[in-house]
Residue, then its C-alpha position, 0 to 999 in steps of 0.5 A: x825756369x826764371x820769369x825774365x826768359x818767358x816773359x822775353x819769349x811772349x814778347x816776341x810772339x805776341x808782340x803786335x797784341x795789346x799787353x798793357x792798358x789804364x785809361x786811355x794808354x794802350x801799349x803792345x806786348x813789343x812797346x811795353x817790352x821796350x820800356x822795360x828794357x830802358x828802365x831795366x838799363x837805366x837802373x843798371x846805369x845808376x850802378x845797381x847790380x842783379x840781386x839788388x834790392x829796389x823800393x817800389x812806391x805807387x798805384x797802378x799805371x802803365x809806369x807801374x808795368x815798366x817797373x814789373x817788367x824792369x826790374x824782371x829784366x835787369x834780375x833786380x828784386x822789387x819791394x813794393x811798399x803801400x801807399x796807405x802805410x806810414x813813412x815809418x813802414x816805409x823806413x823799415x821795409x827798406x831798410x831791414x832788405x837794404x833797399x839801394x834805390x826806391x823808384x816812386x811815382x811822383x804823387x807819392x814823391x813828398x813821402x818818398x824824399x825823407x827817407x834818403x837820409x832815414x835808410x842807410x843803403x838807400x842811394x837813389x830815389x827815382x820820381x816819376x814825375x811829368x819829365x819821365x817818359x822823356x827820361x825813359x826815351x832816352x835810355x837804350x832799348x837793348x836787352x841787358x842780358x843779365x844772368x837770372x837763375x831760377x832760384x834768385x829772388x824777385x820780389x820780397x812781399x810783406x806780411x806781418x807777425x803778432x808783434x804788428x813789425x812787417x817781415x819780408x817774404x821773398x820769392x824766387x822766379x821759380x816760386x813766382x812762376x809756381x805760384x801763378x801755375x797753381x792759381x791759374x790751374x782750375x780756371x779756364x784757359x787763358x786765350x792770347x788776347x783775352x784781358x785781366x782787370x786789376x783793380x787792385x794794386x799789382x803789389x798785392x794780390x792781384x799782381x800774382x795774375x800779372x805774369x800768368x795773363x802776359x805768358x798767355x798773350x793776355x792783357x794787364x788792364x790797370x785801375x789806379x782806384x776801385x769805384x763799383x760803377x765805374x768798374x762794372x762799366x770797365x769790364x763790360x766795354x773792356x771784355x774783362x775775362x779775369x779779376x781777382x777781388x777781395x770779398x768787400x769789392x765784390x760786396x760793392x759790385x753786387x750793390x752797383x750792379x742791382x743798380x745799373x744791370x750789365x751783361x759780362x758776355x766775356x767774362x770767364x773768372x772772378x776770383x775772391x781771395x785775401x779774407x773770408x766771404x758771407x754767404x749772402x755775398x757769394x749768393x748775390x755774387x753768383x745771381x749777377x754774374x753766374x757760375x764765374x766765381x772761384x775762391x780760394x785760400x793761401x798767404x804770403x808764405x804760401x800761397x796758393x793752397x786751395x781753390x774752388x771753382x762754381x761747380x764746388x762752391x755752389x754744390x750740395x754735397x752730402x757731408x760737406x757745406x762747400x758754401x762755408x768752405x775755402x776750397x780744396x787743396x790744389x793738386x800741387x799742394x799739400x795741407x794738413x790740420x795738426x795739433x799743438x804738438x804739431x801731430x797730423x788730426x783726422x778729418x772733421x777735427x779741429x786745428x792749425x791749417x799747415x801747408x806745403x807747396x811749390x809757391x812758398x817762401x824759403x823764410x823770412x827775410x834775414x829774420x831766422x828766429x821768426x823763420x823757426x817758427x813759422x816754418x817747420x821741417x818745410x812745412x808753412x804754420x799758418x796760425x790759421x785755425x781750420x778743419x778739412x772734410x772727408x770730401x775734401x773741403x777746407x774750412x777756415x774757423x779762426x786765427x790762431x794769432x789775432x790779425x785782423x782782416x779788414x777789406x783785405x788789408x791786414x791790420x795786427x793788434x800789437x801796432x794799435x796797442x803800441x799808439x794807445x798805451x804811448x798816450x799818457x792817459x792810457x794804462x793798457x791797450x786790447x785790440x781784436x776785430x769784430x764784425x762789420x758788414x761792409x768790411x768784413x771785420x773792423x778793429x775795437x780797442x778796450x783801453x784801461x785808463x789812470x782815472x786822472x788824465x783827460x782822455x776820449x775816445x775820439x782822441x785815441x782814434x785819432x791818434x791811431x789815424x795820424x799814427x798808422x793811417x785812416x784804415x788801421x784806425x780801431x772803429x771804437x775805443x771802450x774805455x774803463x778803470x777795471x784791468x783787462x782779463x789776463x792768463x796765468x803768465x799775464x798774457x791778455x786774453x783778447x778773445x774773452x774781449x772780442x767774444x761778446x761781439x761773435x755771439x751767435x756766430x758760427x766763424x770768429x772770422x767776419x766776411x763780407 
């Protein structure tokens, strides 16, 4: 099966029914079909072949919709970048997946355009600015009928390492569509024109609903920008049956919602995903919507792994703390906690969470050395350290590597580290995440500095925000003489500086 043939097919059963919504723009399964097919052709015309890479820049919008269901259509393969990265993760994104044309809405236009000469293979910018929508009607409306396998990629998501470089991970159609089965296997059924609220971008982790709600005959109703009240007020005027949320907007929600109470007469499934959640969070969430919540675990190598719907999570079960837990592994995924020497573990023992499942990746993208190390005999190393219970349960306990998740951005020490040492006065650098209660974790930084040069901590933050974006700034730098705690082979030992900030917690991983 490929995503461009089922998706055509509820085309044309639910043709007449809602499929896409933002604002006040409404289109028909049959509209938002024929859209795509003109973007789909229009992309072709520029000489770009199936199996071509294309660069995405933007937020959620109906255009957003026209390049899913485009790229679908003409077997290209998307590349979403995030507007809240630097031009330079821009320029790497594309051009280390040879990207041939980036198509970008036309707020992010002045981002887009130096990056023509800065990307080899990049030969086309598409902006969508005000003369789109007459360029799009232009375009013909027939079906290209390209070729799509199931095992052609369509889209290439971005991760990152322990060396803070993002690496592409690419999904076939037949991994995209195994990975939206599995997510949507416990929820309730979607019914045709029941609707899905992102309020997230659809390049990220809400975008794994996208195609499951449209194969259903649901409706994709796009936020371009998460505000608490606002979106309460959407998904009571709207019927909104299904979102996905990391667990700092559903923070944020609980708070409006004590504000201003709404009744959710339809909504069936609120799913928390990309970062852990605290229980105070969870149990508030749970006073104000009811037993709607899932959660659920995985990444972009793999994912998903596990899920858990209200009846688990909210269960007292004798040997397990399913408030503590992540979920269950689903029935089309395998997981297992193993050693250092990679060797299975027993129930309740502690190690690295290794999964298998259908909606994988097959390596990372033309990176085989990172490949080797993460994926070993079609097994997915998630760095995660874990444990499972004999009833099942799974508990993520901390990272192995020293990612740092923050409002469900993934933010790696090794970039901060970079910026702060590049400053003259500025020795050597340690970033590592430390609670914070709105946003789950927040990165710290411990710089050693020459005793000589003029140096503040609100300088180096500043420098980290020009450099990297405002939400990959550390929120504080501790600055001393003294050298940092290394290992034997000069390693810094990060946890030995994080751990006074965890002091009396179960997790080193913060929620909120």
């Amino acid at each position: 099966m490929d995503c461009r043939t089922l998706m055509r097919r509820a085309a044309a059963h639910f043709a007449g029914r809602t499929a896409i919504v933002h604002g006040d723009q409404r289109l028909s399964f049959a509209q938002a079909w024929t859209r795509g097919l003109r973007l789909a052709n229009a992309l072709l015309a520029l000489g770009l072949r199936p199996g071509d890479r294309i660069g995405v820049l933007e937020d959620n919008s109906v255009e957003a919709a026209d390049i899913f269901l485009g790229a679908m259509a003409a077997n290209l393969v998307r590349v979403p970048l995030y507007p809240r990265n630097t031009r330079e993760a821009h320029r790497h994104m594309l051009a280390h997946t040879g990207c041939r044309a980036l198509v970008v809405s036309g707020r992010y236009a002045a981002d887009a355009e130096p990056l023509r000469g800065d990307v080899p293979a990049l030969e086309h910018v598409v902006v969508r600015d005000e003369g789109y929508a007459r360029w799009l009607a232009r375009q013909p409306e027939a079906d290209p009928a390209v070729r799509v396998r199931p095992e052609d990629n369509t889209i290439i998501r971005h991760t990152g390492g322990t060396t803070g470089l993002p690496k592409g991970v690419a999904y076939t159609h037949r991994a995209w569509l195994a990975a939206g089965r599995d997510w949507f296997y416990l929820f309730p059924p979607v019914m045709p024109g029941e609707s899905c609220l992102h309020v997230g971008p659809i390049s990220h982790g809400s975008g794994y609903f996208f195609v499951p709600m449209w194969l259903a005959g649901g409706c994709n109703v796009l936020l371009d920008h998460f505000d608490p009240a606002a979106t309460l007020e959407l998904m009571a005027a709207q019927g909104i049956g299904y979102m996905f949320l990391v667990p700092t907007m559903l923070n944020m929600l609980n708070q409006a919602a004590r504000k201003a109470p709404r009744e959710f007469p339809k909504l069936k499934c609120l799913q928390i995903g990309g970062a852990p959640i605290t229980d105070a969070t969870a149990l508030g969430a749970r006073e104000i919507f009811g037993d709607r919540l899932w959660q659920g675990y995985g990444q972009t190598e793999a994912v998903p792994i596990t899920m858990m719907g209200p009846q688990q999570w909210f269960a007292e079960i004798e040997g397990s703390e399913p408030l503590r837990a992540c979920g269950m592994p689903l029935p089309f995924a395998e997981l297992e906690i193993r050693d250092e020497a990679n060797r299975p573990l027993p129930p309740g023992e502690t190690g690295q969470i290794v999964v298998r499942c259908d909606g994988q990746m097959s390596g990372f993208w033309e990176d085989p050395a990172a490949t080797r190390e993460r994926l070993v005999d079609g097994w997915v190393l998630t760095g995660d350290i874990g444990r499972i219970d004999a009833n099942g349960y799974v508990y993520m306990l901390d990272r192995a590597g020293d990612m740092i998740i923050s409002g469900g951005y993934n933010i790696y020490p090794a970039e901060l580290e970079n910026v702060l040492a590049s400053h003259p006065g500025v020795i050597e650098a340690a970033v590592f995440g430390v609670p914070d209660e709105r946003w789950g974790e927040t990165p710290t930084a411990v710089c050693v500095i020459d005793g000589k040069t003029a140096v503040s901590e609100r300088e180096l933050i500043a420098l980290c925000t020009e450099r990297l974006g405002s939400y990959k700034k550390p929120r504080q730098v501790v600055l001393r003489t003294e050298p940092l705690p290394k290992s034997p082979v000069g390693k810094v030992r990060r946890k030995e500086l994080r751990e006074p900030y965890w002091a009396g917690r179960e997790r080193r991983v913060g929620g909120s």
